[in-house]
N, C-alpha and C positions, 0 to 999 in steps of 0.2 A: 971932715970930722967923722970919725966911729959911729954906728949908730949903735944905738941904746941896747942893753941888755937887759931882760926881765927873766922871769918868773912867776909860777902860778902858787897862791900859799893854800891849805890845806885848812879848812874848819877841824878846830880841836872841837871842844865841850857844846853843845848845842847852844847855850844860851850869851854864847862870844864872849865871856870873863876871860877865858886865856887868850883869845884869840889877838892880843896886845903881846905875848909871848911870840907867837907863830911869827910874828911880824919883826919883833926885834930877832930872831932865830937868821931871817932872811934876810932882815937888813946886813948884818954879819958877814955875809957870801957876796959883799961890795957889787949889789948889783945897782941898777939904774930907774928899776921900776917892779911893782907886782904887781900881778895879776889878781884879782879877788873873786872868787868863785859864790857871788850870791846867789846862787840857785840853790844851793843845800844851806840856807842860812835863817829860813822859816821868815824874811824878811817881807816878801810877801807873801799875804795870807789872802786865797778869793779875791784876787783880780789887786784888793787893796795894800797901800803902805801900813804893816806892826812899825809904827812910831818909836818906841820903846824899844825895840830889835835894832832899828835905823841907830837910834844912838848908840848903842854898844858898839857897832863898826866904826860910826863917826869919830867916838872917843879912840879906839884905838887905833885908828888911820892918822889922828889929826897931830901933827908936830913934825913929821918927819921926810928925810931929805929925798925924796923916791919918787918917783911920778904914779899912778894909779890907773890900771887898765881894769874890765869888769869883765867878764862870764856870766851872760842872762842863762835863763833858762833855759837847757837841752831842749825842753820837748815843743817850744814854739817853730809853728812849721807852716809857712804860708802854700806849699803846697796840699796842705793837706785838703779837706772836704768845705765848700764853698761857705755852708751855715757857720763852719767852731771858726772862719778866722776872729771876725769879733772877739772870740774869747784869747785867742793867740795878741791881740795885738792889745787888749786891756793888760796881760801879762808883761808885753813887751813896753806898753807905759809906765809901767808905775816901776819896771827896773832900770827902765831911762833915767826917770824921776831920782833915782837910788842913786847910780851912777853918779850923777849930776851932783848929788848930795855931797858925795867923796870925793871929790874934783877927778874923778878919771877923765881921761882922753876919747881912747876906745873902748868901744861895748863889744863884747864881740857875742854872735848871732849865727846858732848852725845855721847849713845852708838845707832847703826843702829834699823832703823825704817821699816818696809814693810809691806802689806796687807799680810794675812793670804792665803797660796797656798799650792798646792801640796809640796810634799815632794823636789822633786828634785829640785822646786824654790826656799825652804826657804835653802836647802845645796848651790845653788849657789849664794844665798845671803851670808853666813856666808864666803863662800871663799872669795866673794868680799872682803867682812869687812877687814878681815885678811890681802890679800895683799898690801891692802892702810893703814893699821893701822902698817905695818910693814916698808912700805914708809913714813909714817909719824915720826916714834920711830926715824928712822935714821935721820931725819932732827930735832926732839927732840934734840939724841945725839949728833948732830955736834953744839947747841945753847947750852946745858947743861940744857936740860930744861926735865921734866917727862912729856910724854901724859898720862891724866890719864883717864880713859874710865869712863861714869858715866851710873850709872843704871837709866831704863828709865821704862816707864809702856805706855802700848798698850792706843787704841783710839783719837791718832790723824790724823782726814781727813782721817780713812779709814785704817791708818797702825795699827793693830791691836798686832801684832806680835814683842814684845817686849822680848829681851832674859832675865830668870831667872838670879838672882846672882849666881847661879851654873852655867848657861849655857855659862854667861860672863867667869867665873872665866877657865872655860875649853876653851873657845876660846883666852883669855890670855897666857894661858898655850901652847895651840899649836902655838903662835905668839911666842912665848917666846924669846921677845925680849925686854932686861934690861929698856928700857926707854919707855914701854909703859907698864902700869898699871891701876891701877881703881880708880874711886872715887865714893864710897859707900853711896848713897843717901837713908838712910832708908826709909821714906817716901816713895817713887818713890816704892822702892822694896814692899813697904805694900802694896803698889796702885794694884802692878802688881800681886802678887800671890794670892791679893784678887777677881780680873780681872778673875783668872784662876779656881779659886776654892780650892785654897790650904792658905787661912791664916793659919792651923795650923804647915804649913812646914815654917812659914818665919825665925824665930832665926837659923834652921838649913840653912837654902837657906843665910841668910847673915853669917851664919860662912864658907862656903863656897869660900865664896870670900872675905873677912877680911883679907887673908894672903896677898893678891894683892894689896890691898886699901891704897895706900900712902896718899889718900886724902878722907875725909869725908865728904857729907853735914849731918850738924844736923840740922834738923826741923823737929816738931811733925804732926800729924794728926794720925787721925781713921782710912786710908785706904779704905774705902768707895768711890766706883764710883761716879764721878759727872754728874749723869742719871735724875734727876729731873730739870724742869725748875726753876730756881731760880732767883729773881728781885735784891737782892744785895749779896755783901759780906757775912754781917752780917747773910743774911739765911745761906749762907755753910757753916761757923761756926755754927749756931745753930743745924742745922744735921748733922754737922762732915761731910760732902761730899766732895772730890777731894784733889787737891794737895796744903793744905790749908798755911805751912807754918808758922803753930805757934810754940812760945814758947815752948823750952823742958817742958815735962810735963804736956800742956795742952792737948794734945792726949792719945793715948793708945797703942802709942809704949813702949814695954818692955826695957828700956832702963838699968837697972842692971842685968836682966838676959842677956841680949847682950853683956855687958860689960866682965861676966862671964864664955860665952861661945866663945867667939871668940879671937881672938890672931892677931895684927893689926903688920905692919914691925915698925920697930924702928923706923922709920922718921916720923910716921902718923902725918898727920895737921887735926887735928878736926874743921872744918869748919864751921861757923853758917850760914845758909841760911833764917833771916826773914823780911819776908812780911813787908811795911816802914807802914803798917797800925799798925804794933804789935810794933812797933819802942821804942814804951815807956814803954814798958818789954825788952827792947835788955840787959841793966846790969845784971836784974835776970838771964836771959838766958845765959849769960857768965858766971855768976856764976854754974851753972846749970852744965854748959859743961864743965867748969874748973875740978869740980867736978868727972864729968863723965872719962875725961879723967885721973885722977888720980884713977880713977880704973879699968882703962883697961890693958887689958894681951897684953904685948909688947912678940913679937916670932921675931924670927930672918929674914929678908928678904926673905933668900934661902929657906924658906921653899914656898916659890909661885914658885918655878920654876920646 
């Protein structure tokens, strides 16, 4: 069987009255599931559930033939500074909580961010990660929901220090716990191994962690640092720079040798992440990805553990 095709939908108007529109918009583009981006959706307010907020999604989620994946908040980051986890994971409950509300599946959860340090800072960064990604799977499994860890790339404010998709796939594995997994952001992983000096390791660096990756974002780009000053959009598109979010295809990610070389679990949701500038390529691009994912190498789950 195919595995599922999504998409991420876009908050219209702040207070979610249209956002029942956004949704029939995407139902339209015959996909299989959305992605929901609560983290710009004022849902939670100071750690707590806006009730009132909660239902506006709930009503415009509820009837329809799609499955439901969620986007917590960018900024929770278990590596961060030993005292704010508390506050990262009060965050990461109450959008569990949300999740849960909407019957999503997957939650998905950037993966930790930190400046670049000696050794024994970046090992007790990665412990951190771990015991709070292991605190979080458990409150995953008591909703029935998947944390899924996503691949991130260095130079934000300073955290430079982004883990490989191998590096994830091995901290995965030492968490090894059923209900937290990955969400495989090509892009993001171009960005990062090209960051490092190693573009020619990326097909290996994401088969790597493909056994984990219950969740995919697809969007293209060249991988290219976004190091130059640039006045609009349109110039980073025209120099391929940063984390640009177009159309499969119009980049230079290797998207059938990836398909070829890696083996995703049975459940994978290929996920579309684009830009609302690229919006009027979103049906190519599901076509694109429908595509893609019927020629991907489905492996069995246990093999990430």
């Amino acid at each position: 069987m195919q595995p599922r095709t999504g998409i991420s939908a876009h908050k219209r108007l702040d207070d979610l009255s249209d956002f029942g529109a956004e949704l029939d918009m995407i139902e339209e583009l015959g996909v299989d599931a959305i992605e929901l981006p609560i983290y710009d959706m004022d849902i939670v307010v100071g750690g707590k559930i806006r009730q009132a907020q909660l239902a506006m999604l709930k009503t415009a989620c509820a009837g329809r033939g799609v499955d439901y994946s969620v986007h917590g908040p960018l900024a929770i980051n278990f590596m961060d500074e030993a005292w704010r986890l508390p506050r990262h994971f009060e965050v990461l409950k109450a959008s569990l909580e949300i999740s849960a509300e909407v019957g999503a599946e997957n939650y998905v959860i950037h993966a930790g961010l930190m400046p670049q340090q000696q050794a024994e800072g970046v090992a007790a960064g990665y412990e951190r990660q771990r015991d709070w990604l292991a605190k979080g799977g458990d409150l995953a499994r008591d909703l029935g929901l998947t944390l899924c860890v996503e691949t991130l790339f260095g130079g934000y404010e300073g955290r430079q220090l982004a883990s490989t998709p191998s590096r994830l796939a091995a901290e995965l594995a030492m968490i090894g716990h059923p209900n937290v997994m990955a969400t495989l952001d090509f892009s993001h992983a171009h960005l990062n191994l090209d960051f490092l000096g190693r573009r020619d390791d990326f097909v290996d660096e994401v088969a790597a962690l493909a056994p984990f990756a219950r969740h995919l974002h697809v969007h293209d780009s060249f991988g290219r640092q976004d190091d130059i000053w640039m006045f609009t959009e349109g110039e980073r598109v025209a120099y391929g720079h940063g984390d640009l979010h177009l159309p499969v295809g119009w980049g230079d990610i290797p998207w059938e040798m990836l398909m070829a070389e890696c083996a995703f679990p049975a459940d994978v949701l290929f996920n579309i992440e684009l830009k609302p500038r690229y919006w009027y390529a979103a049906r190519e691009t599901v076509a694109a990805t429908k595509r893609l994912a019927g020629m991907a190498r489905i492996g069995a789950e246990a093999e990430a553990a």
